[in-house]
Structure formats: structure tokens, C-alpha cells
C-alpha positions in Angstrom: -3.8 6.7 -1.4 -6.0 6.2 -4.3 -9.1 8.9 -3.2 -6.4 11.8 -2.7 -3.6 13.5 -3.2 -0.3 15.3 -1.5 -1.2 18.9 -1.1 0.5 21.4 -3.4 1.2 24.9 -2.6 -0.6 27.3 -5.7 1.9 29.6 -7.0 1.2 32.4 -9.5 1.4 30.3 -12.5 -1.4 28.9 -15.1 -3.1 26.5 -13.2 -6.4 24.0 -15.1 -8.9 26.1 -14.7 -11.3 23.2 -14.6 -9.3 20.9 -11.8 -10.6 21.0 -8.4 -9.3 19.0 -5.6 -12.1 16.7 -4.0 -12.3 14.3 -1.3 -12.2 12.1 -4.5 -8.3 13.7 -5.2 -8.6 15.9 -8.2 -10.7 16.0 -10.6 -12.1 17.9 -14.0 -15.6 19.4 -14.7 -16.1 20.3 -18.2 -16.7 24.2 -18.0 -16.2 26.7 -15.3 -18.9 26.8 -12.4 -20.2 23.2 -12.9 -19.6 20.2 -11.1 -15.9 17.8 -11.2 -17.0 14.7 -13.0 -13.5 12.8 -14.4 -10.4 12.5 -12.0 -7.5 13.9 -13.2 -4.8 11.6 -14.6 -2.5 11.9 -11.9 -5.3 10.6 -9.6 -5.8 7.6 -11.9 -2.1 7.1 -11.8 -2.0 7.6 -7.9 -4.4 4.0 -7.4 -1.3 2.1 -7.9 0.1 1.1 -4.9 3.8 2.5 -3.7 5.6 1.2 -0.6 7.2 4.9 0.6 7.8 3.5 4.2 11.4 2.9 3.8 11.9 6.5 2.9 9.7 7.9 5.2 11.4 6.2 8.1 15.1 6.8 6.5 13.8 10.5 6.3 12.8 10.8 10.0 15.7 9.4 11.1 18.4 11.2 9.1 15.7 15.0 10.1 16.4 13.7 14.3 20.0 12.6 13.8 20.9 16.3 12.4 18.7 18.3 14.6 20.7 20.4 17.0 18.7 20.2 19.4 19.0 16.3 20.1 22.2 16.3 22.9 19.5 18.1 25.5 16.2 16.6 24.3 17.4 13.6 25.2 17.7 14.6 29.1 14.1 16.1 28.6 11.5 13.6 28.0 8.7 16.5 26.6 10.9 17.9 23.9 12.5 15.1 23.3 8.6 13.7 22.2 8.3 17.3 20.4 11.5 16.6 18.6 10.3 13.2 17.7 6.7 14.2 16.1 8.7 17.1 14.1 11.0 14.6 12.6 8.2 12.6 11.9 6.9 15.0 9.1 10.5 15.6 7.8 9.4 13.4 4.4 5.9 15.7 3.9 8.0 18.5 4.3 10.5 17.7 2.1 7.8 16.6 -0.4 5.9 19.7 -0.5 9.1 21.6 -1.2 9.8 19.6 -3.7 6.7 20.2 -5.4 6.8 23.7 -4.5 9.8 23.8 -6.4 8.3 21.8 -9.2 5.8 24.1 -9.5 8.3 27.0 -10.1 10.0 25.3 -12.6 7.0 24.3 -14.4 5.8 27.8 -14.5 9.2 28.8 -16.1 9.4 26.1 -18.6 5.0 27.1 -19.7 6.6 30.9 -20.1 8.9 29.9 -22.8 6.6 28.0 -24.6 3.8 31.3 -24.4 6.8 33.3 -25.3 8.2 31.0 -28.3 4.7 31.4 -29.3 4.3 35.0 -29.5 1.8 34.9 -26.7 1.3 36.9 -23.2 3.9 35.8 -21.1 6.3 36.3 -18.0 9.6 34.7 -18.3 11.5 37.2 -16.5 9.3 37.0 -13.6 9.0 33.4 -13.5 12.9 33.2 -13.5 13.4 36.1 -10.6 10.8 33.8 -8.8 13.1 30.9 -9.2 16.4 32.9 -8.0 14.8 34.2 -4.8 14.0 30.6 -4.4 18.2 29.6 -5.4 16.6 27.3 -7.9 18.4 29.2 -11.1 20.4 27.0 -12.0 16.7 25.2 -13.0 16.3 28.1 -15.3 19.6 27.8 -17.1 18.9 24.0 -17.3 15.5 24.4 -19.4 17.3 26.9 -21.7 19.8 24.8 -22.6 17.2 22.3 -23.4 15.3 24.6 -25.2 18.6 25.9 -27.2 19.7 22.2 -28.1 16.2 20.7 -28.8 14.5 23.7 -30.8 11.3 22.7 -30.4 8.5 24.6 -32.2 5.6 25.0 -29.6 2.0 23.9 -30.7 -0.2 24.0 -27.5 1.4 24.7 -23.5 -0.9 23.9 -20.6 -3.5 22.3 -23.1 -6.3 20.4 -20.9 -7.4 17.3 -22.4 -10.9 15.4 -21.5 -11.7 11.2 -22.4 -15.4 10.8 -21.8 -14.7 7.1 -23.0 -13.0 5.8 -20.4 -12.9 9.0 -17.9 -10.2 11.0 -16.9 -8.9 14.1 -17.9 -5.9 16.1 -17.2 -3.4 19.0 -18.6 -0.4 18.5 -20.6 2.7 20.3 -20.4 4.0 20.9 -23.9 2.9 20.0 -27.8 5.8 21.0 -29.6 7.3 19.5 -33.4 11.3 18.6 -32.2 12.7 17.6 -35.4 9.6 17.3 -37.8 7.9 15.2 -35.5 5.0 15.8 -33.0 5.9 14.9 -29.5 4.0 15.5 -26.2 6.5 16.7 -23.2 5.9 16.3 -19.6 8.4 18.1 -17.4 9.9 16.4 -14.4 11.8 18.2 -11.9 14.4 15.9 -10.8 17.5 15.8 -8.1 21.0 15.0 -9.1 23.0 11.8 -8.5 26.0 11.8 -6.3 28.2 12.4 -10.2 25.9 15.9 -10.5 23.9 14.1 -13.2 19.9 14.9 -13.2 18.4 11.4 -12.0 16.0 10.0 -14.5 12.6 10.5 -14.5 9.9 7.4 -13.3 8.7 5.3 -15.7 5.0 6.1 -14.7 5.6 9.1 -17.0 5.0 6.7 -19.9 1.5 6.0 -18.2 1.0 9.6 -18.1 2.3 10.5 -21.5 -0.2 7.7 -23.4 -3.3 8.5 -21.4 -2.4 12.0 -22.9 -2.4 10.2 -26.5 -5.2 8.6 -25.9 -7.4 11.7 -24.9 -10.3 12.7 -27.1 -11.4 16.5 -26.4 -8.6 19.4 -25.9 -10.4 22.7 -24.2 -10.5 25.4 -26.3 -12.8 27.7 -23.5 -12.9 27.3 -20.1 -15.6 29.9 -19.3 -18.0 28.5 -21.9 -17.0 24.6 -21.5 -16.4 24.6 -25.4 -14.3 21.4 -26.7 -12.9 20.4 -29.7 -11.8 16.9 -31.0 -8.2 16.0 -29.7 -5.8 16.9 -32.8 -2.6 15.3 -31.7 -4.1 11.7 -30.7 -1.1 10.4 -33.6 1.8 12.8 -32.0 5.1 10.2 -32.8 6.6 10.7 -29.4 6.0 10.6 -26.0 9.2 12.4 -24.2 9.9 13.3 -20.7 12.2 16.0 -19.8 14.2 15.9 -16.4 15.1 19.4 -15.4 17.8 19.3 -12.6 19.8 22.0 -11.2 22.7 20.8 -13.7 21.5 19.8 -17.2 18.2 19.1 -18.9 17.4 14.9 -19.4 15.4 13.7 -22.6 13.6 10.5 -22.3 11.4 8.8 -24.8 8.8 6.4 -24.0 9.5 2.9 -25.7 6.6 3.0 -28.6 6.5 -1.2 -28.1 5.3 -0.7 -24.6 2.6 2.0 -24.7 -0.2 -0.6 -25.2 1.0 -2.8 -22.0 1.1 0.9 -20.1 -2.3 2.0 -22.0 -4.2 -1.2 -20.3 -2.7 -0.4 -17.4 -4.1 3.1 -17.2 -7.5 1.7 -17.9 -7.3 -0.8 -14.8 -6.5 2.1 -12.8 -9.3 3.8 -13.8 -11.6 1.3 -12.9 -9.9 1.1 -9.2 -10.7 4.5 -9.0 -13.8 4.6 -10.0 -15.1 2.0 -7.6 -13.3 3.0 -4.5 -15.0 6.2 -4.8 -18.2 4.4 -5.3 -17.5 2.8 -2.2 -16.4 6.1 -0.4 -19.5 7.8 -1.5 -21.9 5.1 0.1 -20.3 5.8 3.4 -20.0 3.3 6.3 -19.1 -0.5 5.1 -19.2 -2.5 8.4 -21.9 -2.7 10.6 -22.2 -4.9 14.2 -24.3 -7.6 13.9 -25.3 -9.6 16.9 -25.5 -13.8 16.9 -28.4 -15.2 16.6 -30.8 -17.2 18.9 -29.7 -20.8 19.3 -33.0 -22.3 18.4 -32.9 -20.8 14.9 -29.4 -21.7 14.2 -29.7 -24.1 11.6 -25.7 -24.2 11.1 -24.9 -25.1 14.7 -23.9 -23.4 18.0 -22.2 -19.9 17.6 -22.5 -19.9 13.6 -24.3 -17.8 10.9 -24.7 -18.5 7.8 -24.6 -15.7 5.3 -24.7 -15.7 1.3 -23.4 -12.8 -0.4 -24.0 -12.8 -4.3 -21.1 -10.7 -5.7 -21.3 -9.7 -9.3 -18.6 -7.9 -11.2 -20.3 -4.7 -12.4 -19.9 -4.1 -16.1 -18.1 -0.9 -17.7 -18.1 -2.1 -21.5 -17.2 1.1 -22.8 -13.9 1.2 -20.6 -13.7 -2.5 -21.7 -13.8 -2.2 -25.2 -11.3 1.0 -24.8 -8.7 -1.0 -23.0 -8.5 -3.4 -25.9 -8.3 -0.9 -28.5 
């Protein structure tokens, strides 16, 4: 899980024009042309270990137990396999709709912000996109957000680079709410059986202060020029659920961004050594028993002594206890 990623269908929106998917999961390079060097921090986040097998199974079954086509499979053992292997999948294909769909209503909500700025942009079209899809309601969700929260756009899609402890990623919205400086991630959430948009995950306060903690913002993609991240003291970290019934506003907990900050940086450090480890290519070999006359252990036995050394990062090191 750590070294990749869940495919995601490119729709016409702004994507990072720096991100590349690798056999690494995604990653950064800093100008357009050249070679990834950070993972993104989605990858980062994606070391952590999640135990999806209950949903994966409940999915299958609930995909076979509604297929139509079950009452005669089961007096046919070849489709009955075929129906099998397809409800197998049901979870990836309900997870790449889902992020399909999140990538609709991203675009929609970065349109807004280009068009509350007085830039280029294509709200209309990113809505029609989201009604051929029935997804509207989305739509009418982020406006309301947008019409209760006011926010005052600063940066939309602004790709952020720290060379410290290495990552980088893109952020949805910088925007003053209130007087204050906040940096917004977007979530794209299913309702509850009341109609009310579920909450987002609370790895979105992971992702939020690694976005804090950046150092660079991208000001040119083309020409790889970088400027010193301006909004490294924004006052709040806020998630926004956007369901198909109302918009959710969640802060991150200021007393718990350190503990979610060190975190990050362990994470980091996962990633960086499994793809150490990927990169080096096979890590068992067969190795035969020796002769008995130069076993000095005893019959059958081979004594081996491996000297393992923790390789040093310092500069993550001294970042994570910043």
C-alpha cells in the first residue's frame, strides 16, 4: 500500500503540473521536464496501514446478492465463477467512482475560488459536468458554503514543496474566513442514513499541517521557479465535507497538530526506505546448507551475523522535533 496508489480517472480540471504517478505512488519534481524527486503528501499519508478487508468483503457480497443474474448462475458453474470475479471488484469500482466524482467536485469548488479571484475560469462548465453526472446537488452544497462562509480566496491549487523533510503536494484553498488565514482541503463525503454529510477522516489534520509545515509554494511550473512558503502561520486548518445535502466545516484541534506533525514525519521515513528497498530489487535469495565438516554450529545449522544499523536522516530528525 505504501509504494502506490488507487488509480484516478483525469478529468479536465487543473491538475499539479509537477505530480507524476511512479511505481513509487506519486510524486513531485521541481520544474516541468525533470525528474520526480519528493512523494506527494497523500503518498506519505498512504504508509499507514488500513484494514479495508471488512469492506471489501461486505462490498462483494452485498454487488453478488443484488446481481440479477444470480437465480441462474447458480445452476451454471462458468457464470456463476464469472459472476463471482465481477463482484469481487465491486469495492474498486465503487472507489474509483467515488473519486471520479471527487474529482468533479473538486474541479467545481477550484472554479469558484479562480472566479472569486477575478481569474480565468469555468464554473458553468464545471457545474454542467457535475449535472450530467446527477451530482448537482454537490454544486448547490459548495455554494451554500461559499455564501455562508465568505471566504476571500488567496491562492487555489497552490503546489507546495519541503526539501527538509521531503514531500510535496497541492493544496486546495488559502482563503481569510473571518480575518483569519485558513488552509481548506475539500472532502467529498456520502450522507448518513439522517441525510447529513458524514464527517470527514481525521487523517485530514495530517494532511492539513504537512501543508503548514511546507517551505516553497510554486510560483512557475515551466521554469521550476519557487518562492518561500507565505502562509506557514495561516490560524486554521479546516476541512470541508461537501455532500449531496449540505456543506460540513471542520477545524483541526490546534493542541494536536504537533502529535499529527511527528506523525507525518515517521511516515515519511517509511516511505522513504521502502522505496529504498523496492529500488534494490530482489531481497531473498536460496542459499544451500553447508558441508557437514565445516559446520562449526552442528548438524543442519548455519550460523549467520547480520550487523543492522539504523541509517541516520538528521535533517528529518531535527524537523520532527521542531
Amino acid at each position: 500500500m505504501c509504494l502506490s496508489e488507487p488509480g484516478r480517472s483525469l478529468m479536465p480540471m487543473t491538475q499539479p503540473r509537477l505530480a507524476q504517478q511512479t511505481p513509487y505512488g506519486r510524486m513531485y519534481a521541481r520544474a516541468e521536464g525533470q525528474d520526480p524527486q519528493v512523494p506527494s503528501i497523500t503518498t506519505v499519508i498512504g504508509c499507514e496501514s488500513n484494514d479495508l478487508g471488512g469492506w471489501y468483503g461486505y462490498s462483494a457480497a452485498q454487488a453478488l446478492a443484488a446481481d440479477p443474474q444470480l437465480p441462474d448462475a447458480l445452476r451454471d458453474s462458468r457464470r456463476r465463477r464469472a459472476l463471482v470475479n465481477h463482484a469481487a471488484k465491486a469495492a474498486e469500482r465503487h472507489r474509483d467512482r467515488a473519486a471520479e466524482r471527487g474529482d468533479r467536485v473538486h474541479d467545481y469548488c477550484e472554479q469558484l475560488a479562480l472566479r472569486a479571484m477575478g481569474q480565468g475560469h469555468r464554473v458553468e462548465q464545471a457545474r454542467e459536468t457535475l449535472a450530467e453526472n446527477q451530482e448537482s446537488r454537490f454544486a448547490d452544497s459548495a455554494d451554500q458554503w461559499w455564501e455562508l462562509y465568505r471566504p476571500e480566496p488567496l491562492a487555489a491549487e497552490i503546489t507546495v514543496w519541503n526539501s527538509t523533510v521531503g514531500y510535496a503536494g497541492t493544496l486546495d484553498l488559502v482563503a481569510r474566513i473571518g480575518g483569519k488565514v485558513c488552509l481548506i482541503d475539500y472532502k467529498t463525503r456520502g450522507t448518513d442514513r439522517n441525510g447529513r454529510v458524514k464527517a470527514p477522516d481525521a487523517k485530514v489534520v495530517t494532511q492539513l499541517v504537512a501543508g503548514l509545515k511546507a517551505e516553497e509554494s510554486l510560483v512557475d511550473a515551466a521554469t521550476g521557479d519557487w518562492q518561500p512558503w507565505e502562509y506557514s502561520n495561516a490560524e486554521v486548518l479546516m476541512a470541508v465535507a461537501i455532500g449531496d445535502t449540505e456543506a460540513l466545516s471542520v477545524q483541526a484541534v490546534p493542541d494536536q497538530l504537533p502529535a499529527h506533525w511527528f506523525k507525518f514525519c515517521a511516515l515519511a521515513k517509511v516511505w522513504a526506505r521502502s522505496a529504498e528497498i523496492e529500488a534494490a530489487g530482489q531481497q531473498l535469495r536460496a542459499i544451500v546448507p553447508p558441508p557437514l565438516e565445516h559446520n562449526p554450529v552442528g548438524r543442519g545449522a548455519m550460523a549467520v551475523t547480520v550487523d543492522l544499523k539504523e541509517p541516520q536522516n538528521q535533517a528529518t530528525e531535527e524537523s520532527a522535533s521542531q
